[in-house]
N, C-alpha and C positions, 0 to 999 in steps of 0.2 A: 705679546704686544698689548692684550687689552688686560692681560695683568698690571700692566706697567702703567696704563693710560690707569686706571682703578685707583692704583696706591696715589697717584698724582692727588686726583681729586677726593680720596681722604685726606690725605696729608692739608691738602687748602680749606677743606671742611674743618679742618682739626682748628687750624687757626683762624680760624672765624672770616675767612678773605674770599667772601662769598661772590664781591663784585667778580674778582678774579677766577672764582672759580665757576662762573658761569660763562666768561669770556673764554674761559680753557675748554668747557661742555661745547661752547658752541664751532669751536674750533676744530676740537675733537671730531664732533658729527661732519663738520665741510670733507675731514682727512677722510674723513671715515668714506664717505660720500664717493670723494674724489676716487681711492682706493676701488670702489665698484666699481665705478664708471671707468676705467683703466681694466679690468679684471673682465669686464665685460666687452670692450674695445677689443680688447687681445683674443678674447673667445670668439665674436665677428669677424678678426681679421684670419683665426686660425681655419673658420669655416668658407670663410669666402677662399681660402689659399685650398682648402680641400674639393670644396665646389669647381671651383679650376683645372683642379691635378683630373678631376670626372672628367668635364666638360672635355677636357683637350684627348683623355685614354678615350673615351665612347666615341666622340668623332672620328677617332684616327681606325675607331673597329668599320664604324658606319662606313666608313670610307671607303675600306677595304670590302666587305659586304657588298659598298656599290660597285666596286671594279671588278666582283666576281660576277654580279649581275649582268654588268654591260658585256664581260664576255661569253658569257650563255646565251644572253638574250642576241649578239653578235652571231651567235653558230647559227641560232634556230629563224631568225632573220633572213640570212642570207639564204638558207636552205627553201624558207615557202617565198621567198621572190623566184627563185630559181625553180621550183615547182611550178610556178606560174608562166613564166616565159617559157615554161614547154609544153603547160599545158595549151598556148599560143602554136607551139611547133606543132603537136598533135593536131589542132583542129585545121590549122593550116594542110596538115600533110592529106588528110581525110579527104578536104574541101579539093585537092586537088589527084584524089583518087589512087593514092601511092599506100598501100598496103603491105607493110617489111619488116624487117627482125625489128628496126629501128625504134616501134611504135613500141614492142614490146619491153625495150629496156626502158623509153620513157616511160611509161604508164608506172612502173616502178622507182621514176623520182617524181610522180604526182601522188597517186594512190598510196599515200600514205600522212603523219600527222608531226605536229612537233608539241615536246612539252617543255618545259621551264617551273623551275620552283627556284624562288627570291632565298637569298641568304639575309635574316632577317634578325640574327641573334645581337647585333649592337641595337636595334633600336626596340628591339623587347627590353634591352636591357635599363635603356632610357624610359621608357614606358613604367617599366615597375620602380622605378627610382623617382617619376614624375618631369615630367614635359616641362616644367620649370627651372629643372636643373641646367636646362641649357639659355644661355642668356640672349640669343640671335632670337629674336620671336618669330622673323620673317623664316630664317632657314627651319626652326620649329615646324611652323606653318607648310612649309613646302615636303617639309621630308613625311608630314600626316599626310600630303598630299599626293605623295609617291606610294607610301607605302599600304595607307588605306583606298586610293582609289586608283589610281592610275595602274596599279599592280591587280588589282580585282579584275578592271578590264582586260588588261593581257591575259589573266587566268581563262575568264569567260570566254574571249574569242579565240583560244587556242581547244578551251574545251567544244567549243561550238565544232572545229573542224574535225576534234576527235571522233565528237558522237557523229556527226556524215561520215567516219570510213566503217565505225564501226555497225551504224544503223543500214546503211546505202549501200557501199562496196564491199563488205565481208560477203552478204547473204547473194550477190551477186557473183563476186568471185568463188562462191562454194557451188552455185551453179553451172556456171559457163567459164570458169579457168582452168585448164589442164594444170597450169602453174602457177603458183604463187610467190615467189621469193622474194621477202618485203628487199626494199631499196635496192634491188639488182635488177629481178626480171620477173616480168608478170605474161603468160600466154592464154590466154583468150581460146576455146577452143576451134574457134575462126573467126580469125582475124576481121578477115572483111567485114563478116556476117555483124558482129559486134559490133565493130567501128561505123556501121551505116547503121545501126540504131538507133535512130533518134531519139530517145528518153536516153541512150546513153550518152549521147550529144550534149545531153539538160543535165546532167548529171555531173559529167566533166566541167560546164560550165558554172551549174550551182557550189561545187564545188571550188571553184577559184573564186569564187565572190566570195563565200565563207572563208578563204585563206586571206583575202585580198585587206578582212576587216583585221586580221591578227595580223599581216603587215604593218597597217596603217598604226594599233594600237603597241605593237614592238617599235614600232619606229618614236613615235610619242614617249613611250620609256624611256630611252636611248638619249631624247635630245634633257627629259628631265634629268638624268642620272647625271649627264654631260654637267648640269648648270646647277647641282646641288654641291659634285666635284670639286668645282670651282668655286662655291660659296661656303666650303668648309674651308678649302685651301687657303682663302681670304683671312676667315674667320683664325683660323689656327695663328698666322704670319702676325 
């Protein structure tokens, strides 16, 4: 082609038709012009279509990622509410002076922790490709907001409950438990003697506060994961 466009403007050189051949120069450069800007259109439009084909596969992982979250974070949820309201049973049972096997199987769905680890490989994936790539700023914003902060807190407050069984009740239970059998059955080697203990009173009870904040911060997850779900689902349609 710029062979072709070449011999033109000798060929008008040749015949002295120089008015003409500057009207063909300048016509030449618009085509020419035009040609980029088309070659370059198409390159933008080839990159916005790849930027999409991203945006739409890493949501649909995120997504997934979050539905595996919300169901883990569902098991280990319901598990320290249900710790709780027996650690309610127990002090109740105590308070009313009833000393039975009973105490022994709960003490083994309290005396113990829950963990959780985030599946977190879609938005690593977005991270190393650049928080930009996704064109929602707002969902951007929220999923940094999940995944850097609101997920540290659940880590923190489930660690907090970890380190009270392991700080608190191991070195106790190596003392004074005949049994140990995590989430079945724990025996005390008297019963009574134990349960009127008042630091183990403070102890039961320190311990459900510390579970009560990994409630509060599970539950806080739950309703995030709920509404970022939703704002992909949006986003995708």
């Amino acid at each position: 082609m710029i062979s072709f466009f070449r011999k033109i403007r000798q060929k008008l050189l040749s015949q002295n038709r120089v008015t003409r051949y500057l009207t063909y120069a300048v016509g030449e450069i618009i085509l020419v012009s035009i040609g980029i800007l088309i070659a370059l259109q198409v390159n933008n439009w080839n990159e916005e279509r790849k930027t999409k084909v991203f945006e739409k596969e890493i949501l649909s992982l995120i997504s997934e990622n979050l539905t595996r979250d919300s169901v883990l974070i569902t098991q280990e949820y319901q598990k320290a509410v249900l710790a709780n309201q027996i650690t309610d049973s127990i002090l109740n049972r105590v308070n009313q002076g009833v000393f039975d096997e009973t105490l022994n199987i709960w003490m083994a769905k309290v005396i113990r922790f829950e963990r959780f680890k985030s599946q977190t490989s879609g938005f690593e994936v977005l991270k190393s490709k650049g928080m930009d790539m996704l064109s929602d700023k707002t969902l951007q914003v929220d999923l940094i907001n999940y995944y850097d902060e609101i997920l540290f807190k659940v880590y923190q407050s489930l660690s907090d409950v970890e380190g009270s069984f392991n700080e608190d009740w191991i070195p106790l239970a190596k003392r004074e438990f005949n049994d140990f059998d995590y989430d079945d059955r724990m025996e005390p080697r008297d019963l009574k003697t134990f349960m009127e203990n008042q630091q183990h009173i403070v102890l039961f009870k320190m311990f459900q506060d510390n579970r009560e904040g990994s409630i509060n911060r599970m539950y806080a997850a739950l309703q995030e994961i709920s509404s970022l779900k939703s704002q992909i689902k949006a986003h995708l349609q």
